[in-house]
C-alpha positions as CSV (number, residue, x, y, z in Angstrom):
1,X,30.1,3.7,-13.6
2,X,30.8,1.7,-16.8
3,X,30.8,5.3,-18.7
4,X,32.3,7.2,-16.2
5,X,35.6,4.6,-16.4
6,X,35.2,4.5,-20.1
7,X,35.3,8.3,-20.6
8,X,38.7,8.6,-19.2
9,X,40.0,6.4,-22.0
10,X,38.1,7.4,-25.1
11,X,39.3,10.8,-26.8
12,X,35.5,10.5,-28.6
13,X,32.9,11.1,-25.9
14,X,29.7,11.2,-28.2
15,X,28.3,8.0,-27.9
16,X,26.3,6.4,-25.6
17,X,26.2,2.2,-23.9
18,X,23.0,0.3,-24.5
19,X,23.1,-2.7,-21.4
20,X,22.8,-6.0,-23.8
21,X,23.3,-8.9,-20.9
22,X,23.5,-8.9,-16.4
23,X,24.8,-11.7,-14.6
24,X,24.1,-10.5,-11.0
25,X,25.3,-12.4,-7.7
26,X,23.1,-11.8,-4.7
27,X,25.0,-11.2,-1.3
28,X,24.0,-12.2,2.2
29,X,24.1,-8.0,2.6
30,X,22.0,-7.4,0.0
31,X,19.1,-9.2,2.7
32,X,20.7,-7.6,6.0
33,X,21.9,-4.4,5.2
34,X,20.1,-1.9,7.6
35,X,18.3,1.1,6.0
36,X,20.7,4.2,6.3
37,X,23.8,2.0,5.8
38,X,26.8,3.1,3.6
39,X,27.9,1.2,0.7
40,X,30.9,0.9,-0.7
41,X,31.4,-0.1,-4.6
42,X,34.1,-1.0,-6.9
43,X,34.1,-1.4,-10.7
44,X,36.8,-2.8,-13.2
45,X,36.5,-3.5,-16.8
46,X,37.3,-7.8,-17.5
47,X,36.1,-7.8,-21.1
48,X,35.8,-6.3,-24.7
49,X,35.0,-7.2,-28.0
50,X,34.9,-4.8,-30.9
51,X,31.5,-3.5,-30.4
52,X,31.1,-4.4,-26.5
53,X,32.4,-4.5,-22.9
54,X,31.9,-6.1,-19.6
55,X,32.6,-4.5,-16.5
56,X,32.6,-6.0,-13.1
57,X,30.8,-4.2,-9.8
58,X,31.0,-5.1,-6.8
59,X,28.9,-3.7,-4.0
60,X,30.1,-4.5,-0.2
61,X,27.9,-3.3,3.2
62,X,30.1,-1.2,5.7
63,X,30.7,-4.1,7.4
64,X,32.2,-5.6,4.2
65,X,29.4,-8.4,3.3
66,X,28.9,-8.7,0.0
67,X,26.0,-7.1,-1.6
68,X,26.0,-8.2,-4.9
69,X,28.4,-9.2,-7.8
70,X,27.8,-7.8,-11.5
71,X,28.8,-8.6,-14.5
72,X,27.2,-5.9,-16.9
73,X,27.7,-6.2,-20.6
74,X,27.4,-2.9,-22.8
75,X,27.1,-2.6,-26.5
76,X,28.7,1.0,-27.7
77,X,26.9,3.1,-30.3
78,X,27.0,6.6,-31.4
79,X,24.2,8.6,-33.4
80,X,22.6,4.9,-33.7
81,X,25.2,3.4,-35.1
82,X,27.2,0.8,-33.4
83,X,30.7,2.3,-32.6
84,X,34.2,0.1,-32.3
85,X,36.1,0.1,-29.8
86,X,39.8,1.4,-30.0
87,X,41.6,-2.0,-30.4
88,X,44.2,-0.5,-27.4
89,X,41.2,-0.7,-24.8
90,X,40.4,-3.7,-26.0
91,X,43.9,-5.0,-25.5
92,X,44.2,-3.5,-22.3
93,X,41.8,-5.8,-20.7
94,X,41.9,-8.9,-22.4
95,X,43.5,-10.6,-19.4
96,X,42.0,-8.5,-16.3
97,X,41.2,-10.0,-13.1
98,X,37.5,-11.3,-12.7
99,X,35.4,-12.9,-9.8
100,X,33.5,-15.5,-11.3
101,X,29.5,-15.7,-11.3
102,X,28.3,-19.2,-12.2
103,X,26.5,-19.0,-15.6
104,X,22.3,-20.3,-14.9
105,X,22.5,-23.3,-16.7
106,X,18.9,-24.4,-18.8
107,X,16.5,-26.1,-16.7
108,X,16.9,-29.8,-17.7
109,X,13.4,-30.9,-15.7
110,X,11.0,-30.5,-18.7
111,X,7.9,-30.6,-16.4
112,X,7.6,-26.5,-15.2
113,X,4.7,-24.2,-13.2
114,X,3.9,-21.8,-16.3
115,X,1.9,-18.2,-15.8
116,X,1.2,-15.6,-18.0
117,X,0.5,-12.3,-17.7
118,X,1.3,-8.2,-19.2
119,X,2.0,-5.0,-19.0
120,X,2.8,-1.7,-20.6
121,X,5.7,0.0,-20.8
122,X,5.6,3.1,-19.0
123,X,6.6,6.4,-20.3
124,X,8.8,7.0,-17.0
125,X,10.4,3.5,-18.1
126,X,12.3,4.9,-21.2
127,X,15.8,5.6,-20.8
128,X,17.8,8.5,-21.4
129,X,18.0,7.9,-25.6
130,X,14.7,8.8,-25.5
131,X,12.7,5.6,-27.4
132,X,14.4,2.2,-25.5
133,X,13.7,1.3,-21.8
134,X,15.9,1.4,-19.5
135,X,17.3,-1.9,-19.2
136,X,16.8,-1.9,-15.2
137,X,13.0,-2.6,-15.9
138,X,13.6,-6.0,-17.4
139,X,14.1,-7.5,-14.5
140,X,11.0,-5.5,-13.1
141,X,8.7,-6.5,-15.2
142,X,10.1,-10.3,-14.4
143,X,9.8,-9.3,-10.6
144,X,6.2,-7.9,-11.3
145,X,5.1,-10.9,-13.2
146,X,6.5,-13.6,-10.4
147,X,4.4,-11.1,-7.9
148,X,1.0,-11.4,-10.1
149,X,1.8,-15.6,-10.4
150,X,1.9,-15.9,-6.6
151,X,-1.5,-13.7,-6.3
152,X,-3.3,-16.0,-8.7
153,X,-1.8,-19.2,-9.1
154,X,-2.1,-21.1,-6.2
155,X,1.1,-23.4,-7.5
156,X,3.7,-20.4,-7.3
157,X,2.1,-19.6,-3.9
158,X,2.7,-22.8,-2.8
159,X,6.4,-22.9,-4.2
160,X,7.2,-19.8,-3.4
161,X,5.6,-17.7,-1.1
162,X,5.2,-14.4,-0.6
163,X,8.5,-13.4,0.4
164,X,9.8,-15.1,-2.2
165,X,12.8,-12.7,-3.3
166,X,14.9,-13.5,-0.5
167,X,15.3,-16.9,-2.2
168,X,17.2,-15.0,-5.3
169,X,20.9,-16.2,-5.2
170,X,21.2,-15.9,-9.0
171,X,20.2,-13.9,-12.1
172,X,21.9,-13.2,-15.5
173,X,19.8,-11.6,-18.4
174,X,19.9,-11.3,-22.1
175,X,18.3,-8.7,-24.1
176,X,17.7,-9.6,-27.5
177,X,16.2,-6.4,-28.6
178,X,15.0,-3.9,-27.5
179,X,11.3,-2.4,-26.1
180,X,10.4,0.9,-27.3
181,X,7.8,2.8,-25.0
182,X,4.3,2.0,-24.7
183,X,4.3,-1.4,-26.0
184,X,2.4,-4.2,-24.6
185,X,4.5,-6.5,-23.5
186,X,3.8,-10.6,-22.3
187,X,5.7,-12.2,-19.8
188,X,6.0,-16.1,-20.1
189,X,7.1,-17.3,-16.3
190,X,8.1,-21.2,-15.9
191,X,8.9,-22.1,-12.7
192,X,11.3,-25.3,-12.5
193,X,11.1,-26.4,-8.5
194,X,13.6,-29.8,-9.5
195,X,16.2,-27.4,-10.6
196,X,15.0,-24.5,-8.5
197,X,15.4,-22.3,-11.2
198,X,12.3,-19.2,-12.9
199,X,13.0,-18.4,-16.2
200,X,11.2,-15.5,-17.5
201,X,10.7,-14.8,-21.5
202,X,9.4,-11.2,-22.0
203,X,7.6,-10.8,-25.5
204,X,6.5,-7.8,-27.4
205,X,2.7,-7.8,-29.1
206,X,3.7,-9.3,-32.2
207,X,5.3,-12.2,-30.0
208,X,8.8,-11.4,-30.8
209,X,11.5,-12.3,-27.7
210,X,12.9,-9.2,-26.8
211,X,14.3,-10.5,-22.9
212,X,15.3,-13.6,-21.3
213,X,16.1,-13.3,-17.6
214,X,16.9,-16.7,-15.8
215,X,16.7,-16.5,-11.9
216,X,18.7,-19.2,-9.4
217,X,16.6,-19.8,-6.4
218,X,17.4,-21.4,-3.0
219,X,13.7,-22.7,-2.6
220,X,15.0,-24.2,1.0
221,X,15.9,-21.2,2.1
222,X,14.7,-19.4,5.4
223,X,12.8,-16.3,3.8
224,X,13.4,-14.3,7.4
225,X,14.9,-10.8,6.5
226,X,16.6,-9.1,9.1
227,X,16.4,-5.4,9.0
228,X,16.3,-4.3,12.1
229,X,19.2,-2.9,14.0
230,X,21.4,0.3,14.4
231,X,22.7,1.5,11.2
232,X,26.5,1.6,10.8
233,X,26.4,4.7,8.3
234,X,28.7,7.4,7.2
235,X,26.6,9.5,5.7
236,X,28.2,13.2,5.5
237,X,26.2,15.1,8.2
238,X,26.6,18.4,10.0
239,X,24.2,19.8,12.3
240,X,24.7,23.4,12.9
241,X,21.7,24.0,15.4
242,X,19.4,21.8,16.9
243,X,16.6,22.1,13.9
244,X,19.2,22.0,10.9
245,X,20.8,19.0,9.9
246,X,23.1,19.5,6.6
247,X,23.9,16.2,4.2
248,X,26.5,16.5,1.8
249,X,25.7,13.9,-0.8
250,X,26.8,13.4,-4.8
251,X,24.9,11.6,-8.1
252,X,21.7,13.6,-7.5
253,X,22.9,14.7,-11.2
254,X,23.0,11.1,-12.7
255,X,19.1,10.3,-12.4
256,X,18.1,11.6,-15.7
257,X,14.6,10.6,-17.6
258,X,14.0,10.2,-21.4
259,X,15.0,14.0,-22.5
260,X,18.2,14.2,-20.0
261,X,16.3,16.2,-17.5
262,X,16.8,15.6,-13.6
263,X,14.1,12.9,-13.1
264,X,11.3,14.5,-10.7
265,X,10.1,11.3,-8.9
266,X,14.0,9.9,-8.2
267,X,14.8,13.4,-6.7
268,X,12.0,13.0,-4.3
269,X,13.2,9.4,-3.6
270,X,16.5,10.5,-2.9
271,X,15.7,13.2,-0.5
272,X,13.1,11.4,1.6
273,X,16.2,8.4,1.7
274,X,18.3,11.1,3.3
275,X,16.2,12.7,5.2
276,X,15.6,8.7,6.5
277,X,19.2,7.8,6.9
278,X,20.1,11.1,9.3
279,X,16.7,10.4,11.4
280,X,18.2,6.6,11.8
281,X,21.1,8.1,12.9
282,X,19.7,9.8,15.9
283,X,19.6,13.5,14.9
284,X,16.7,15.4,15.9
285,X,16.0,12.5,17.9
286,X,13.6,10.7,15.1
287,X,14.9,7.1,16.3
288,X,13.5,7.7,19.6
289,X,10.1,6.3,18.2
290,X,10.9,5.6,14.4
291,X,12.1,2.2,15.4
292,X,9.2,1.6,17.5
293,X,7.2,-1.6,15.7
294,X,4.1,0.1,17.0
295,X,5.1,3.9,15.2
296,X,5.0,4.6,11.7
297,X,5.2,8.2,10.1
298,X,3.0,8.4,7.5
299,X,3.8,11.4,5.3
300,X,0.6,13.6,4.4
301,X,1.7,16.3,1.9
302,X,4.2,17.4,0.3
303,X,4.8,21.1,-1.2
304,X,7.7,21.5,-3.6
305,X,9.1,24.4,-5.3
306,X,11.5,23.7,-8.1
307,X,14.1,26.2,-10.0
308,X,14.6,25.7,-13.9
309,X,18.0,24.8,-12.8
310,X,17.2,22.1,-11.0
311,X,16.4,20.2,-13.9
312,X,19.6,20.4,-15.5
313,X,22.1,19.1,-12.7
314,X,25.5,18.4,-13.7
315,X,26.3,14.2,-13.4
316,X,28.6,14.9,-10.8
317,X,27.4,17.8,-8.6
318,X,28.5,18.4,-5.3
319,X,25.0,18.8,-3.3
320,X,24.1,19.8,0.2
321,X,20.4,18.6,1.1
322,X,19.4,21.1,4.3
323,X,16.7,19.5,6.4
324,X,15.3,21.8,9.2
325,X,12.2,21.3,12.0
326,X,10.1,23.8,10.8
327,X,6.9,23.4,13.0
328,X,5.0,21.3,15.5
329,X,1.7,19.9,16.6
330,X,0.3,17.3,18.7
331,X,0.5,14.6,16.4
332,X,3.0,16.0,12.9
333,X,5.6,18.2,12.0
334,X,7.0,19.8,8.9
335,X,10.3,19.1,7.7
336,X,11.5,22.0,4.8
337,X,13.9,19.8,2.4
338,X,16.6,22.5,0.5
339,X,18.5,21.2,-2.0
340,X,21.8,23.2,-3.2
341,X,25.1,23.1,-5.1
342,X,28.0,22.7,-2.7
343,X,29.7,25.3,-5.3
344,X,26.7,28.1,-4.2
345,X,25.1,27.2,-1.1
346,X,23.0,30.9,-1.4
347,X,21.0,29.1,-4.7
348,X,18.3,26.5,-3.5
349,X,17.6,24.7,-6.4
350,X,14.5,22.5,-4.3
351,X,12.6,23.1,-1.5
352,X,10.3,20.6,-0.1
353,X,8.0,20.6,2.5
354,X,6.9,17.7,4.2
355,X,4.1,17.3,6.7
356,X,4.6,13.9,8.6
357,X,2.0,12.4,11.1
358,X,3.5,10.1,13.9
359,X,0.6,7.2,13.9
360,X,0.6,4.3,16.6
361,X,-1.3,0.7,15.4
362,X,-2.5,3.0,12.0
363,X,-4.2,5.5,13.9
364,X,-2.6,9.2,14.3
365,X,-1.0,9.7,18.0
366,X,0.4,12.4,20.2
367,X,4.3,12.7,19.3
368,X,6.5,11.8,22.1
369,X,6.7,14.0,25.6
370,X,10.2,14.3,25.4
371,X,10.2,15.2,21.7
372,X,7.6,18.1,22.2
373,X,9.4,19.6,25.1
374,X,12.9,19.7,23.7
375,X,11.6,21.1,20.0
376,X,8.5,23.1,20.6
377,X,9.6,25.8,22.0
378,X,12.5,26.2,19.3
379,X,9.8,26.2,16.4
380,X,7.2,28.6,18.0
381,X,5.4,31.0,15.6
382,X,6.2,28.8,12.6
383,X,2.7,28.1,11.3
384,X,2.0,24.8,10.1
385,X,2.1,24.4,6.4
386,X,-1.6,23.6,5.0
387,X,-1.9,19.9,3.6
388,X,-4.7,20.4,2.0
389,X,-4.5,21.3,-1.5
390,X,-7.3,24.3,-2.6
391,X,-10.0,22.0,-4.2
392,X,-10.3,22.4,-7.5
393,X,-13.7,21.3,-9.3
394,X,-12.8,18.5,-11.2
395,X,-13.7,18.9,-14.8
396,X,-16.1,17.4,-16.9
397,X,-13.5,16.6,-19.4
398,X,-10.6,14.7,-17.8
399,X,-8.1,11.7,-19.0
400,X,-8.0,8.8,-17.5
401,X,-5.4,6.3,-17.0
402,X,-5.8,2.8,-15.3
403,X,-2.0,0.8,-13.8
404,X,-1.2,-1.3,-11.6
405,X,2.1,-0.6,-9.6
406,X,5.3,-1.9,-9.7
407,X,6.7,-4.5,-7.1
408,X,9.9,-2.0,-7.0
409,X,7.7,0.6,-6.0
410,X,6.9,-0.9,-2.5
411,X,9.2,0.1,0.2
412,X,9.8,-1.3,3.5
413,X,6.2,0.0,4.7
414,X,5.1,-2.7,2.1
415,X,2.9,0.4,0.5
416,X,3.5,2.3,-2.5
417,X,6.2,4.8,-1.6
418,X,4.8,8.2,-1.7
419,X,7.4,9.9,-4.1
420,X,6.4,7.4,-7.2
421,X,2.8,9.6,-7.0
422,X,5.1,12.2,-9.0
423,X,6.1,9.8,-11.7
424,X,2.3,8.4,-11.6
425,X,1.3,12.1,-12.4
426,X,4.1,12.8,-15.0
427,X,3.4,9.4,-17.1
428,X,0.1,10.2,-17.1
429,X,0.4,13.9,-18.3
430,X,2.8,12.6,-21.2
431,X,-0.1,10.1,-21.9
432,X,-2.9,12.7,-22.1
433,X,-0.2,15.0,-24.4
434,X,-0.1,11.7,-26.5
435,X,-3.0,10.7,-27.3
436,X,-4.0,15.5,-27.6
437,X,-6.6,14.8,-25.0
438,X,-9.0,17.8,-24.9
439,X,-8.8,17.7,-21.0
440,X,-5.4,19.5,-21.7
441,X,-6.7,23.1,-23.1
442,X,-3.2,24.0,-24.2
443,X,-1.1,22.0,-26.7
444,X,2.5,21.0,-25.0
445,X,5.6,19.0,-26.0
446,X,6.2,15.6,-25.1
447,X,8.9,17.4,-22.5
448,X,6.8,19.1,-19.9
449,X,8.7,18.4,-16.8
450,X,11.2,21.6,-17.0
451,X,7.9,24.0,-17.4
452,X,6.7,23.0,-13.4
453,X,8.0,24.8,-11.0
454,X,5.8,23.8,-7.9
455,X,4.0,20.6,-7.1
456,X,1.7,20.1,-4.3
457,X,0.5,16.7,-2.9
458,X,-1.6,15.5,-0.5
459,X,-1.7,11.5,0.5
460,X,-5.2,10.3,1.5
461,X,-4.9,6.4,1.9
462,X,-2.1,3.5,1.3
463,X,-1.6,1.5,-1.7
464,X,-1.2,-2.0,-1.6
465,X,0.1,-4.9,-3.2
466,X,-2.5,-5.4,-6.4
467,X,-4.2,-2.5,-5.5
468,X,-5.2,-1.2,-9.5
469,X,-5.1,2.8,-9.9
470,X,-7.3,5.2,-11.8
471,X,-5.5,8.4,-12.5
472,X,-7.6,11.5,-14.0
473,X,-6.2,14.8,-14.9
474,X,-7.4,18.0,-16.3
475,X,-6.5,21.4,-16.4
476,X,-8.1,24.2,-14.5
477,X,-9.1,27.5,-15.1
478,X,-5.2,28.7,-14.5
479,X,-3.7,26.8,-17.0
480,X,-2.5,24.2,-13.9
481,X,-1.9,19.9,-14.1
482,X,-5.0,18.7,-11.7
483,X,-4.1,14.8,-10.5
484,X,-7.1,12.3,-9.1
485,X,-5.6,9.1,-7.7
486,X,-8.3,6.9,-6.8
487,X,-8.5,3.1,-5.6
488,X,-10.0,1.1,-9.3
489,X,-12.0,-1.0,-6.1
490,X,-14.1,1.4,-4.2
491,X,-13.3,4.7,-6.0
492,X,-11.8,6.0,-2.9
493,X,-8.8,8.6,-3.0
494,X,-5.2,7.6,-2.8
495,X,-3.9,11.0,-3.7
496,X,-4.7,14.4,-4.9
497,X,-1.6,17.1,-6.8
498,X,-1.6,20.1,-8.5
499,X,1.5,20.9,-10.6
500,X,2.1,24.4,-11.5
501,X,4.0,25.2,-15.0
502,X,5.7,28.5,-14.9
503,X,5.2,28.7,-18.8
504,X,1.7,27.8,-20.9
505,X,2.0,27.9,-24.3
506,X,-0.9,29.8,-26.3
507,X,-4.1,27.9,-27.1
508,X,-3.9,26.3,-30.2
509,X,-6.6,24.3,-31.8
510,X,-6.1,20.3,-31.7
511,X,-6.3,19.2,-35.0
């Protein structure tokens, strides 16, 4: 938002806003805001210095509750240099209009619950210049620590439980320089319960402070979350025919990874959010049982196809996600996901298939009576998609890679959500090209994302909280990515994909 406002006042638009500092102010929305609901945002510039500016972003539910406040501070650079702002912008909002978010003031109760722990940066965790993280993860990586604290320190269980996020009311954070990829990085929590207040200091391997984020907690707070409820959305929807639903949606465009491509994984997320959003809204009659605390749909595979295009989607593209009923059985049915430009409906750019299995107390169960007799007859002769990707012996010569997932990662299911598997898969692949792993029989750039053109996945069993992954890949005899997602505990299998590249380089020697 903060470079979309900013490019309709600089003449120069080669240069690019590295986040420096966040003060955020949590909402009672933020807690209660049904899943499907529309949100409404608004963002103003309130500050400028010669190198830097603040901008202001509010975020409000459709019933107007606050979701949060922001106050995001930008320093401006171009070709790695810092770049000054024109002295007339910074003029121009010298005096603007501000809500104010109360600054987290230093604990001043000296005695503190402290935990330690680390992590690595990710290569999905980079942002789009291509060698700093995205600034986002700070605050993950401070989430992710407070999650490991309350698994193995029975002090921050005590003082915070579980569900402790819902006692955010505060957080402002300060970069003081930035990670580049694949560092190890420490996080120092200390938990002040006087002052109610986690500060979390995020350290690189040679122990220089590269983050401070400072959260305000309401540690008297009731924790209860209230989700439930009938959405009051406004999502774009037409429904031409009884097995078509049509989503008109924008800023598919602006999810971009290190090299500026359309990030994979986030397009997955996005079209599974839709597809979420319409079936909350009662088309196709998916609420019927979706809301049911006894149902859950528990996607088994998905099949994607993916244009070259696709990967180079305009920031602000108009785009029409077409989800359609494509077949039935007793227990699952496949949903075909398009994805194309409003400006040439004719050109799908995605298409997804997902196979989706209606289970009742985690065991799969006959889909509802009324559901099969209104659709079954409408998808007759469409065959089933197969879920079952066509084994592929795995290799005596793989790469392995072990993580642990992030606490973003969970969704409401309080499991992995399915469509970070993708980004799993792609970190890993860049790893293996890294490090010129001979399980990889053809040499490829660091950029291998626009050179697959189909991924296929199948879902075995749930990840959990603390659940640690082991991730193998190879490549077979046709020059395709082969993924192993296995449980580090038992060995058993989370996942299985295949991602096909439309072009393999030659086979060069690794030197």
């Amino acid at each position: 938002w903060t470079k979309d406002m900013m490019d309709g006042l600089m003449t120069d638009k080669n240069y690019d806003i590295d986040i420096i500092g966040l003060k955020l102010k949590l909402g009672k929305g933020y807690f209660n805001v049904p899943m499907g609901s529309e949100y409404s945002a608004r963002c103003t510039f309130i500050a400028a210095t010669s190198t830097t500016i603040t901008s202001q972003i509010e975020v409000a539910s459709s019933n107007d509750d606050l979701v949060y406040l922001a106050n995001v501070t930008g320093s401006i650079y171009r070709r790695s240099s810092v770049y000054p702002i024109p002295s007339a912008i910074t003029s121009a909002i010298r005096n603007a209009h501000q809500d104010e978010i109360p600054n987290i003031v230093s604990a001043s109760n000296q005695k503190y619950l402290y935990h330690r722990t680390t992590t690595i940066v990710r290569p999905s965790e980079i942002g789009q210049n291509g060698y700093d993280i995205d600034t986002t993860n700070y605050v993950n990586y401070c989430l992710d620590g407070t999650r490991k604290a309350i698994s193995n320190n029975s002090d921050y269980d005590a003082a915070l439980g579980p569900r402790w996020v819902a006692k955010i009311r505060y957080l402002q954070s300060e970069i003081k320089r930035p990670v580049t990829w694949c560092q190890r990085i420490t996080i120092h929590l200390r938990l002040y319960t006087a002052d109610q207040i986690l500060r979390c200091n995020i350290e690189d391997d040679q122990n220089n402070m590269m983050c401070v984020v400072l959260i305000k907690l309401d540690l008297g707070s009731s924790t209860t979350v209230n989700r439930i409820g009938p959405p009051k959305s406004k999502i774009n929807i037409w429904q031409p025919n009884p097995l078509e639903i049509q989503i008109f949606s924008t800023g598919f465009g602006y999810y971009k990874d290190r090299y500026r491509h359309s990030d994979l994984g986030k397009l997955f997320r996005i079209i599974a959010d839709l597809r979420v959003a319409a079936w909350l809204q009662g088309y196709m009659d998916w609420d019927q049982f979706y809301l049911n605390k006894d149902y859950s749909a528990v996607i088994a595979s998905h099949t994607v196809k993916i244009k070259p295009s696709a990967y180079d989607l305009e920031k602000k593209a108009d785009v029409n996600v077409h989800l359609q009923l494509v077949s039935i059985r007793k227990s699952s049915l496949a949903i075909r996901h398009q994805l194309k430009l409003k400006s040439n409906p004719t050109n799908v750019l995605v298409e997804m298939i997902t196979v989706i299995v209606l289970t009742r107390k985690g065991k799969p169960t006959l889909l509802p009576a009324q559901f099969m007799d209104k659709y079954a007859k409408l998808v007759r002769g469409h065959k089933m998609p197969n879920r079952v990707i066509p084994y592929t012996e795995k290799s005596t010569n793989t790469f392995s890679h072990v993580m642990l997932p992030r606490e973003c990662e969970f969704d409401g299911n309080q499991h992995v959500n399915n469509a970070f598997f993708v980004t799993y898969c792609l970190d890993t692949a860049c790893l293996a090209i890294q490090n010129r792993s001979s399980a990889y029989t053809h040499d490829y750039s660091d950029d291998i994302t626009p050179q697959i053109n189909q991924v296929d996945i199948t879902y075995s069993s749930q990840v959990k909280r603390n659940d640690e992954l082991i991730i193998e890949t190879w490549q077979d005899a046709s020059c395709n990515l082969n993924f192993d997602i296995r449980h580090a505990r038992d060995g058993s299998s989370a996942c299985r994909a295949c991602f096909y590249l439309a072009n393999v380089p030659s086979k060069q020697s690794k030197l």
